[in-house]
DOVEXDREN-330220 format. One line per 10 residues: number of its first residue (from 0); their letters; for each residue x negated, y, z of C-alpha. Coordinates in steps of 0.2 Angstrom, whole numbers, plus 5000, padded with zeros to 4 digits. Each point is the difference from the previous one (the first is absolute). Layout:
NUM) a) X:Y:Z ~ ...
end
This chain:
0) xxxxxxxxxx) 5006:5116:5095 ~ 4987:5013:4992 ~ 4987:4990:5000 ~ 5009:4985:4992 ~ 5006:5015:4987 ~ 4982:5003:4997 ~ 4995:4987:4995 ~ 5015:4996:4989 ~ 5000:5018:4992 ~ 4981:4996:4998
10) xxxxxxxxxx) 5003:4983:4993 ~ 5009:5008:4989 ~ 4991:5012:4992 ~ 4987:4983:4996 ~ 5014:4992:4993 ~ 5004:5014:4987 ~ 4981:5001:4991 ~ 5005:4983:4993 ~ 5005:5005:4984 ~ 5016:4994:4988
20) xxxxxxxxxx) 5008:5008:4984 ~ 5017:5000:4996 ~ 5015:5009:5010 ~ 4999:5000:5017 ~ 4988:4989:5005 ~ 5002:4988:5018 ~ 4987:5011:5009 ~ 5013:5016:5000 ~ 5013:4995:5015 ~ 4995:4989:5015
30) xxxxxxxxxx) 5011:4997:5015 ~ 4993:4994:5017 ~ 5005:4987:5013 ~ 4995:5004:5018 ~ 5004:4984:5012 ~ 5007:5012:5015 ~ 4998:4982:5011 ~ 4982:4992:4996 ~ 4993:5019:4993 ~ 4995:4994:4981
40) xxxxxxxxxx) 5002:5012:4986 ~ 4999:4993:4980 ~ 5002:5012:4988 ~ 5006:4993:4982 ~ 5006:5009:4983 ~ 5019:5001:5001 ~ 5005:5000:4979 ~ 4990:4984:4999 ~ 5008:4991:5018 ~ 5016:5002:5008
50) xxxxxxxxxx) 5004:4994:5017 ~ 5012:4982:4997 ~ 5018:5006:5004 ~ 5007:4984:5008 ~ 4988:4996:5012 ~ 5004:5001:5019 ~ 4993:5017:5008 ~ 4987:4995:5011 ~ 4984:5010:5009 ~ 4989:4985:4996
60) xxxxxxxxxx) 4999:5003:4979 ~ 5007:5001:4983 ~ 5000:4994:4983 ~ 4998:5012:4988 ~ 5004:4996:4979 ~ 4993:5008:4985 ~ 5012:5003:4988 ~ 5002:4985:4991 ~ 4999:4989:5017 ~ 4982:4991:4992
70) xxxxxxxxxx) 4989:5010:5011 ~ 5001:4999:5020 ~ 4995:5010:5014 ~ 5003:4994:5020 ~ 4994:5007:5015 ~ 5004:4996:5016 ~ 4992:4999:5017 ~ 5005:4987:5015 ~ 4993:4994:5016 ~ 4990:4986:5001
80) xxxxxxxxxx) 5010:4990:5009 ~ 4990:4983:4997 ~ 4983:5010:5005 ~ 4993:4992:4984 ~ 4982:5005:4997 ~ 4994:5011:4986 ~ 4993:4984:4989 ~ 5016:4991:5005 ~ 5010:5010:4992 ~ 4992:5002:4985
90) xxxxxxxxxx) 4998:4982:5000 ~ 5019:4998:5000 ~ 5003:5011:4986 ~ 4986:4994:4988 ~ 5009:4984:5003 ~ 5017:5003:5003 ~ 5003:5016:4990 ~ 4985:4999:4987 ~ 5000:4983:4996 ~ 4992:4993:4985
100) xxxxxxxxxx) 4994:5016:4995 ~ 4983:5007:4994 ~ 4997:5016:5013 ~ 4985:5011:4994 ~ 4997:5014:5012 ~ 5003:4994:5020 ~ 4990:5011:5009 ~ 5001:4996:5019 ~ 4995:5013:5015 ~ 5004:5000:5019
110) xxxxxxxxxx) 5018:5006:5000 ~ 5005:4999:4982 ~ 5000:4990:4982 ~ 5005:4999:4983 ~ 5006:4988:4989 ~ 5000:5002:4982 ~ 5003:4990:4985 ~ 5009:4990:4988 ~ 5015:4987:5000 ~ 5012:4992:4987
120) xxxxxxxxxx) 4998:5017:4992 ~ 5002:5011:5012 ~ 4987:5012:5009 ~ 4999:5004:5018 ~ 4991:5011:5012 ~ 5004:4999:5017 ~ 4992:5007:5016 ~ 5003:4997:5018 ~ 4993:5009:5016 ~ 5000:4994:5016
130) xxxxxxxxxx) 5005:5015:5013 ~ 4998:5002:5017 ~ 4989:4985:5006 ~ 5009:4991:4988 ~ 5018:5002:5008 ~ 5007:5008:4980 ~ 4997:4993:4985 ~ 5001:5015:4986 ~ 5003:4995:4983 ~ 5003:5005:4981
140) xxxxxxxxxx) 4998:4990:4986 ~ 5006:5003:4982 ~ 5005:4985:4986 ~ 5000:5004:4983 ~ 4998:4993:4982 ~ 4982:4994:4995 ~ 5005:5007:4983 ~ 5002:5017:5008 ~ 4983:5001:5009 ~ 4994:5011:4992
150) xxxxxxxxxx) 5012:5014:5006 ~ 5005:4993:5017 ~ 4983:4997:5004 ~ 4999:5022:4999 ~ 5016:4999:5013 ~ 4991:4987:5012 ~ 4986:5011:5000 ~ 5008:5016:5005 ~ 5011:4995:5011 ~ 4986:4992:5010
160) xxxxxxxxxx) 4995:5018:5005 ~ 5015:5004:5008 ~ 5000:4985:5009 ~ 4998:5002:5021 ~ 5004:4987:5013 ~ 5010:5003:5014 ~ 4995:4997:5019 ~ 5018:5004:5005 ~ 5013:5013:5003 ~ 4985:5012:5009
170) xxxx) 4984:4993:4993 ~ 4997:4993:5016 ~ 5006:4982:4996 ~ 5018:5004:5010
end
């Protein structure tokens, strides 16, 4: 758990050179989510999200909602029961979950991707690793208004950095 506080405390302290005026600014109170069950850790500022009260408690994720419920934040992990293939899955979500929208940033590597862009006026980042031979599926993705883009796009950014995929409840892919 030290080392996945490292890297959040770490992550962290890049958050904070991002600077904002006014009273106390989203970068000064962050809360952490460590998956005990597939190992993930997300870190995210806690005055702009809160954890959604009336969903069921589950190892597998949570919604988190800013304030004014506009602005979403999931995480969640799960097995990959179907053993779909990296580009199958992000297949399904550009045409499942991203449907008719115009993605701008879709980087792809051997274990991980992100998709980014723009729908019916709404923004969305989301990126997904595969874990552990492709056993896990980690994921995080944030929805928020196009008109607040500039801002949330600072969010994205930073809570990026705090971002570590799980293999597991030891590292080992258990």
């Amino acid at each position: 758990m030290s080392r996945i506080a490292g890297i959040t405390t770490a992550a962290i302290l890049c958050a904070c050179s991002i600077s904002q005026a006014g009273a106390r600014s989203w970068q000064d109170s962050w809360a952490t989510v460590i998956n005990e069950r597939h190992g993930f850790a997300i870190a995210y500022p806690d005055n702009i999200f809160t954890r959604k009260s009336d969903q069921p408690k589950t190892d597998e994720g949570g919604l988190y909602l800013s304030k004014d419920g506009r602005a979403k934040l999931l995480v969640g992990a799960f097995e990959n029961a179907d053993n779909q293939s990296l580009e199958d899955y992000r297949k399904f979500l550009i045409s499942d979950q991203y449907a008719n929208a115009k993605i701008d940033y879709a980087p792809i590597k051997a274990r991980w991707f992100v998709l980014s862009g723009d729908r019916n006026g709404e923004t969305f980042y989301q990126r997904v690793s595969f874990t552990c031979g492709g056993k896990l599926i980690n994921s995080w993705a944030m929805l928020y208004p196009t008109s607040e883009r500039k801002t949330y796009d600072r969010v994205v950014e930073a809570i990026a950095r705090t971002y570590t995929p799980g293999a597991g409840r030891t590292g080992s892919c258990d």
